[in-house]
Structures are given as structure tokens and as C-alpha cells.
C-alpha positions as CSV (number, residue, x, y, z in Angstrom):
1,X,123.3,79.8,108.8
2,X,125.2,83.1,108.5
3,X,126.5,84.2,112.0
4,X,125.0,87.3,113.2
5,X,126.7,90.6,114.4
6,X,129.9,91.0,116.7
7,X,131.8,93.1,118.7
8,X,133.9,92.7,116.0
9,X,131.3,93.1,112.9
10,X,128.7,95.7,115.0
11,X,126.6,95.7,110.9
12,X,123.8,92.9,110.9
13,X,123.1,92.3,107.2
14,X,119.7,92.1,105.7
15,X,118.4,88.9,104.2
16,X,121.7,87.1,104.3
17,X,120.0,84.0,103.3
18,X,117.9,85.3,100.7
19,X,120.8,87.1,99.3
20,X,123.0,84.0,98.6
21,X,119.6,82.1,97.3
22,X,119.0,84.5,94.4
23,X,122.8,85.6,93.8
24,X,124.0,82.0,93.7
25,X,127.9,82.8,94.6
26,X,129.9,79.4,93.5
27,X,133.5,78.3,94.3
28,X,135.6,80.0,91.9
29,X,132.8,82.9,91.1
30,X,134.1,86.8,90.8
31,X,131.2,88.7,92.4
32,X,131.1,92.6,93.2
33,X,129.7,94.0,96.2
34,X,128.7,97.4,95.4
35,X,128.0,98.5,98.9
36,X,130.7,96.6,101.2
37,X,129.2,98.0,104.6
38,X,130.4,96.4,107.5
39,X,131.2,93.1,105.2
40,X,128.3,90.9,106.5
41,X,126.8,90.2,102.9
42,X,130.4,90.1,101.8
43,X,131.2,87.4,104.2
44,X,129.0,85.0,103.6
45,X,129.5,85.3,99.8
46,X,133.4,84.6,100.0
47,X,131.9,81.8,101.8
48,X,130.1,80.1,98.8
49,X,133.5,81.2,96.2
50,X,136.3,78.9,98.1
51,X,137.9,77.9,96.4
52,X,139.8,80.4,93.9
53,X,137.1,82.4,94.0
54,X,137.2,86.3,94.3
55,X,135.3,89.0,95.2
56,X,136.0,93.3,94.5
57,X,134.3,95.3,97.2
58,X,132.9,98.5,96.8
59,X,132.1,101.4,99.6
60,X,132.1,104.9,98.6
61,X,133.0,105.2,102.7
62,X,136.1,106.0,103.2
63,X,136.0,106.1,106.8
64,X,134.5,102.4,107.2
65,X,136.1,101.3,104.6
66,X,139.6,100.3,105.9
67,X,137.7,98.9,108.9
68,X,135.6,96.5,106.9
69,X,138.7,95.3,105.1
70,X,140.9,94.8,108.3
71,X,137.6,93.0,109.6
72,X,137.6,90.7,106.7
73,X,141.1,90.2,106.6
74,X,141.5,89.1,110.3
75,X,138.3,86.4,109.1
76,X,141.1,84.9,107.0
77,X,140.4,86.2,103.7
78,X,143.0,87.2,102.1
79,X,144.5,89.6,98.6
80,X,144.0,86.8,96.8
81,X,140.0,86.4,97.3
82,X,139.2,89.8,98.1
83,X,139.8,93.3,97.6
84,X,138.0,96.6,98.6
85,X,138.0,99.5,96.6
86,X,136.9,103.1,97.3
87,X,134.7,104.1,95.2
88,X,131.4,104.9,93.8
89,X,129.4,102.1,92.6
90,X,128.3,103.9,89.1
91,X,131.7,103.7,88.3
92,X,131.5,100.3,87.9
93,X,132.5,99.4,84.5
94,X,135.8,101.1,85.1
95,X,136.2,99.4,88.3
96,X,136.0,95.8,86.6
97,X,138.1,97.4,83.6
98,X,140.7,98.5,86.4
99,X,141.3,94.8,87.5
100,X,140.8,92.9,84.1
101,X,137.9,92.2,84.2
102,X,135.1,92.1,81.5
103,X,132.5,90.6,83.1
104,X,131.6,88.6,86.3
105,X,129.5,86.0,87.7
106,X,127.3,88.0,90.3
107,X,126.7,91.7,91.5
108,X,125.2,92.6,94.7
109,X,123.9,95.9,95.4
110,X,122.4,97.0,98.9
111,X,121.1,100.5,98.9
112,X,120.7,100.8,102.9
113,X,122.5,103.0,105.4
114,X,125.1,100.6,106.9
115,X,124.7,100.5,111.1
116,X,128.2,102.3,112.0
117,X,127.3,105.5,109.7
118,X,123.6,105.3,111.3
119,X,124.7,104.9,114.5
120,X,127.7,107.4,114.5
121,X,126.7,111.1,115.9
122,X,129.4,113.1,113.7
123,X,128.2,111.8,110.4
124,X,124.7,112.9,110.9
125,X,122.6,110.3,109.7
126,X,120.4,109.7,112.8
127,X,118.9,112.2,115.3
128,X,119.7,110.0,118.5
129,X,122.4,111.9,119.2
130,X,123.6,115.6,118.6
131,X,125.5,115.9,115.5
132,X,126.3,118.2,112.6
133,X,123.2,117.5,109.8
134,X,126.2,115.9,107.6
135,X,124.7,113.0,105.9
136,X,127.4,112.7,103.4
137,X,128.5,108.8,102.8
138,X,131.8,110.3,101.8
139,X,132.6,113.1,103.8
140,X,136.0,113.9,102.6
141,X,134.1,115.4,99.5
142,X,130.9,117.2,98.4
143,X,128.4,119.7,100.7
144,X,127.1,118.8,104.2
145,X,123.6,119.0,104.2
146,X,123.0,121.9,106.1
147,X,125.0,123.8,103.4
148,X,122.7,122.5,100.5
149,X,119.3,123.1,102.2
150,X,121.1,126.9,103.3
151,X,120.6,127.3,99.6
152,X,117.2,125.8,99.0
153,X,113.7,127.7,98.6
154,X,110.6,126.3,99.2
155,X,109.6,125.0,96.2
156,X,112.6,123.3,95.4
157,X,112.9,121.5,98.9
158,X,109.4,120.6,98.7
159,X,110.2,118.5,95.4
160,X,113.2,117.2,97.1
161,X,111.1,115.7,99.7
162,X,108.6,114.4,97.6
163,X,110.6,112.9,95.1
164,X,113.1,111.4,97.2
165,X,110.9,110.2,100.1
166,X,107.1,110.1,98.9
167,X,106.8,112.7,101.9
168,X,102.7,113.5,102.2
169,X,104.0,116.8,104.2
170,X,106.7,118.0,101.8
171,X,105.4,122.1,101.3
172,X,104.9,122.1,105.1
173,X,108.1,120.7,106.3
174,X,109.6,122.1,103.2
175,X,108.6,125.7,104.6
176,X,109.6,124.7,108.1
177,X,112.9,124.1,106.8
178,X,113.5,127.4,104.9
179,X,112.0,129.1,108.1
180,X,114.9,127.6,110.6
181,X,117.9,126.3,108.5
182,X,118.8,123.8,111.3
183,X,122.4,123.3,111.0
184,X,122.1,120.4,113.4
185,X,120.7,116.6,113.6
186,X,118.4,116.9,116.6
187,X,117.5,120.9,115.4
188,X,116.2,119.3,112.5
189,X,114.7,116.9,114.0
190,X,112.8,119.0,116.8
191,X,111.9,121.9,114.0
192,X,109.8,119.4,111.6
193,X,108.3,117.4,115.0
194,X,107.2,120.8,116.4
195,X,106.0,121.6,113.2
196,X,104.2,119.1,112.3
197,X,102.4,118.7,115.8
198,X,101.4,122.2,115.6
199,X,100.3,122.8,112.6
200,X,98.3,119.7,112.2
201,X,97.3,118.4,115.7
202,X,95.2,115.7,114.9
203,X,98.1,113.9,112.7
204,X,99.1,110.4,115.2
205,X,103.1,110.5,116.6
206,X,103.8,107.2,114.5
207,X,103.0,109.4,111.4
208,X,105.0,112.3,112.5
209,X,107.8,110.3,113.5
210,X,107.8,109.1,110.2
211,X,108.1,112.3,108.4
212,X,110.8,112.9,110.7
213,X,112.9,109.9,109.3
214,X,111.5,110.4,105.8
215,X,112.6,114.0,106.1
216,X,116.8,112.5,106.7
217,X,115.8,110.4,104.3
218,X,115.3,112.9,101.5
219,X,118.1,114.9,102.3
220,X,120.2,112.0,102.6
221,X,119.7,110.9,99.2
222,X,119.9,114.5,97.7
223,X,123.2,115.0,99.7
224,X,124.6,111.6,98.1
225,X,122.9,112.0,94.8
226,X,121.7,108.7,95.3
227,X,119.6,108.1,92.8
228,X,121.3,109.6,89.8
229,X,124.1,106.8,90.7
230,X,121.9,104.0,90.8
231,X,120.6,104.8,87.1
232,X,124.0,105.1,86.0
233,X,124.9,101.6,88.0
234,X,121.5,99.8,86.2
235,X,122.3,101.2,82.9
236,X,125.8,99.4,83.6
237,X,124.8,96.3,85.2
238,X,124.2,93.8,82.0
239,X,127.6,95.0,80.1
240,X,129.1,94.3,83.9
241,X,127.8,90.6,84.0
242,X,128.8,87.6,82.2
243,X,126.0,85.5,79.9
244,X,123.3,84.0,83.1
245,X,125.1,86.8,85.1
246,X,122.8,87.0,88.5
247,X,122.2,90.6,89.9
248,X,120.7,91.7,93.1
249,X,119.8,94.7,94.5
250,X,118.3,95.5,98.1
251,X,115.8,98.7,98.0
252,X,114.7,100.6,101.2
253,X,112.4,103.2,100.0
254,X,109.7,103.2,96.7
255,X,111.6,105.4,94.9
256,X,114.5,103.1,94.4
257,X,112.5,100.1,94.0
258,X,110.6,101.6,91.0
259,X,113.7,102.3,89.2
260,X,115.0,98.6,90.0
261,X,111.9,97.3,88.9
262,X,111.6,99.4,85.4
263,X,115.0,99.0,84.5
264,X,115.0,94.9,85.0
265,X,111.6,94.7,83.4
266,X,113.2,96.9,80.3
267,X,116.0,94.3,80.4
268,X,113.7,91.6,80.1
269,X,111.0,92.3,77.6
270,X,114.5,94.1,75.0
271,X,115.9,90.1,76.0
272,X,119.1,91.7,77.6
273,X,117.8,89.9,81.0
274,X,117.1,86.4,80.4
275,X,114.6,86.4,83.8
276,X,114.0,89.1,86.7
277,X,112.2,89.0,90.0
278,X,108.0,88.9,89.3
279,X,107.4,90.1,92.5
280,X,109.5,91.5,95.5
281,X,111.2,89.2,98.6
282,X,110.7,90.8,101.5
283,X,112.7,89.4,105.0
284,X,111.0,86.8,106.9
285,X,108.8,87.7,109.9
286,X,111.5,86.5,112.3
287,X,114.4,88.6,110.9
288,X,112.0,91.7,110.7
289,X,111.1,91.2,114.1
290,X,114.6,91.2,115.0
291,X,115.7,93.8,113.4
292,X,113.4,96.7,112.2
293,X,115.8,98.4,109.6
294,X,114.9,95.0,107.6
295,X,111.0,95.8,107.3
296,X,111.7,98.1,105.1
297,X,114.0,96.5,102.4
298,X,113.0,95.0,99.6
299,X,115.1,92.4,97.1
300,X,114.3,92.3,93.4
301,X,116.8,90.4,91.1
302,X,117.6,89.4,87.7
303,X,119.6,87.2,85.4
304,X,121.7,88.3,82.3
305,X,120.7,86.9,78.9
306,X,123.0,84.9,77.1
């Protein structure tokens, strides 16, 4: 079994086990981790690749980043086995061009919002705590999110919410938002509550409280571009992997998922994936139990045609 968080690894990875089951990492593998995180997938892959294996890590974070690394490195991997890059995962090909690469054995992709940007009040990803409404994974570059939505009408936020977070409410909150431009995580988070509860009493807290996350959610991706980068990464991913290649990519909402899903099935029937995922793996009962930012995610993989 994979250890689980520490004081000094506070990120508990999702599906560890079913991670390594479907991406098969084997001593002397090169495997990419698009989304380094706090390392914990990244860990128990370098794991499975002594020895002479070697593994690129990829976090468009450059704030966790170094912290990750250092993490690793005091776990006793060194240059040798693994290096983190900063960068954007739909830059991949030139990533694996930029250390010699052709083609490796395994690519893992989790879309999630690692636990130190979630939990960290200045980068605006959670409304626990005051913060600016940030939400930007790299915020060294780009527009906050209260600057973008400053700029937003109605109609155009209301698509934003729809299409990025299948939000039942999107014209409501949409106008709510264009009505208070909060410039702040818990204004945000108080203006579409309020909202909500007052405009339609009847609606039950759960579903409001879920508007409210779907709402960060949305923005989030918008911010980030999210999803325009993860069709450039799966129209990358076979040229990226070597023939029987494995790929494996952790979804959190249906919007990504679909796209997974399509794009693997597209591999398969045009024979450029030799055999994907029929049906999701979700996290065991236990693990979701344990930890409720697992309930949500969902792993679909695939394996590259010879």
C-alpha cells in the first residue's frame, strides 16, 4: 500500500492504487506526470521504475512546484530518476522533444485541484477563507478572475457556467454575478448563496451549496483555460507514447470526462488506441469515504496501438 499524507506531503492522491493498476509503471519505464501536485501519484510511480527508471514531472504551478520537488528529493529520488518541469501539460510534445525523448512508456494525467492550492486563502480556489477570487493555477501570468468576469455580460457568463460546470442555475447566478462583481472568495460565495436562497426558496441547501462550488468551478476552468489544454494534450497523447503506450487520465467534472471519453473512443475505433477503458473506475467506497474530493473523480484509460 501507498502511504497516505504527511506533514511533509499535506496532498492525499486519488486512487493511488488504481492509478498504478491501469498505468503499469515498470523498473526502467520513462512515465510523465502531467499534473505533479504535491507528488503523491508521482511517488508511488518512481516506486514501480527502480531501477533506471525515470520520470518528467509536469505542474503548470510555479509556486508548489519547487516544493514538490524538494519533497521528492528529500524521499531519495534523485536528477537521475526524476525531474520537474514548469509547464503546461499541452505542451507536451515539446516537453519530451526538450529531453530526447520520442516517446514513453506511460502518461498520467490528473485534472483535480491539488490540496495546497485548495486549501491556500491567497490563491482563491476555496471560499473557507477570505481571499482575492484569483483562481489562477499560475499566478505569475494571465487575469485573476475577478478581472475576467469585470468584463463579462450576462449571456456570456451564463454559457461559461453551463459549459464548464453543467450549472442548472447559470442565467440566474450568471445575472447575480454581473449585478455584484465580487472581487472576493467569500463575496462570491455569499452573492450566489443569497441569491439563490432568495430567488428560489424552495431549492434544498445541499443543491445550493453545490452551485456555489460549481460556480468556482466554472470560473476556475475559464480562468485556466482548462479545457482548451486538455484537447490540445489528447490530440498529443498517442504521438507522445511509445507502441502499447498506457495513458491515464483522472476527470472531476462531466465536461472533462466527455472529452476523455470521445477522444479515446476516436483512438480506438481509427486503431491509433489498441484498447481504452469501456466503462469509468471510480474510488472505492472506503477511499471516498475518507476523502470526499475522491467521489467525484473519475479514471478512464487507454493503451497505444502498435
Amino acid at each position: 500500500m501507498v502511504d497516505g499524507p504527511s506533514e511533509v506531503d499535506p496532498h492525499r492522491p486519488i486512487m493511488v492504487e488504481e492509478v498504478l493498476l491501469h498505468l503499469r509503471p515498470d523498473p526502467g519505464g520513462v512515465v510523465v506526470d502531467c499534473t505533479l501536485g504535491g507528488g503523491g501519484h508521482a511517488r508511488a510511480i518512481l516506486g514501480r521504475l527502480r531501477p533506471r527508471g525515470r520520470l518528467i514531472g509536469l505542474d503548470i504551478d510555479p509556486l508548489e512546484l519547487p516544493r514538490t520537488e524538494a519533497r521528492l528529493r528529500a524521499a531519495g529520488f534523485g536528477v537521475d530518476e526524476f525531474v520537474a518541469v514548469h509547464g503546461n501539460f499541452r505542451a507536451l510534445p515539446d516537453v519530451l522533444a526538450s529531453h530526447g525523448l520520442t516517446g514513453v512508456d506511460a502518461v498520467l494525467v490528473d485534472l483535480g485541484v491539488s490540496s495546497m492550492q485548495h486549501d491556500t486563502p491567497a490563491r482563491g480556489f476555496s471560499y473557507k477563507h477570505p481571499g482575492p477570487l484569483d483562481l489562477r493555477m499560475d499566478p505569475t501570468c494571465g487575469v485573476p478572475a475577478w478581472q475576467q468576469i469585470a468584463d463579462l455580460g450576462v449571456v456570456e457568463l451564463s454559457r461559461v457556467l453551463t459549459t464548464h460546470a453543467d450549472e442548472p442555475h447559470a442565467d440566474l447566478i450568471a445575472r447575480l454575478i454581473v449585478e455584484g462583481r465580487p472581487g472576493t472568495t467569500q463575496a462570491l460565495e455569499r452573492l450566489v448563496r443569497l441569491g439563490l436562497t432568495g430567488a428560489l426558496p424552495t431549492l434544498p441547501k445541499a443543491d445550493v451549496k453545490m452551485s456555489v462550488r460549481r460556480t468556482f468551478q466554472a470560473l476556475r476552468i475559464l480562468v485556466n483555460d482548462e479545457l482548451a489544454a486538455l484537447d490540445a494534450l489528447l490530440l498529443a497523447l498517442p504521438s507522445c507514447l511509445r507502441p502499447g503506450g498506457r495513458v491515464v487520465v483522472l476527470t472531476f467534472h462531466s465536461g472533462e470526462d466527455r472529452r476523455v471519453k470521445n477522444a479515446f473512443r476516436h483512438g480506438r475505433r481509427t486503431g491509433v488506441y489498441s484498447s481504452v477503458a469501456r466503462t469509468v473506475v471510480r474510488s472505492a467506497k472506503q477511499e471516498t469515504f475518507a476523502n470526499r474530493r475522491a467521489a467525484s473523480a473519475k479514471l478512464r484509460w487507454a493503451v497505444r496501438g502498435g
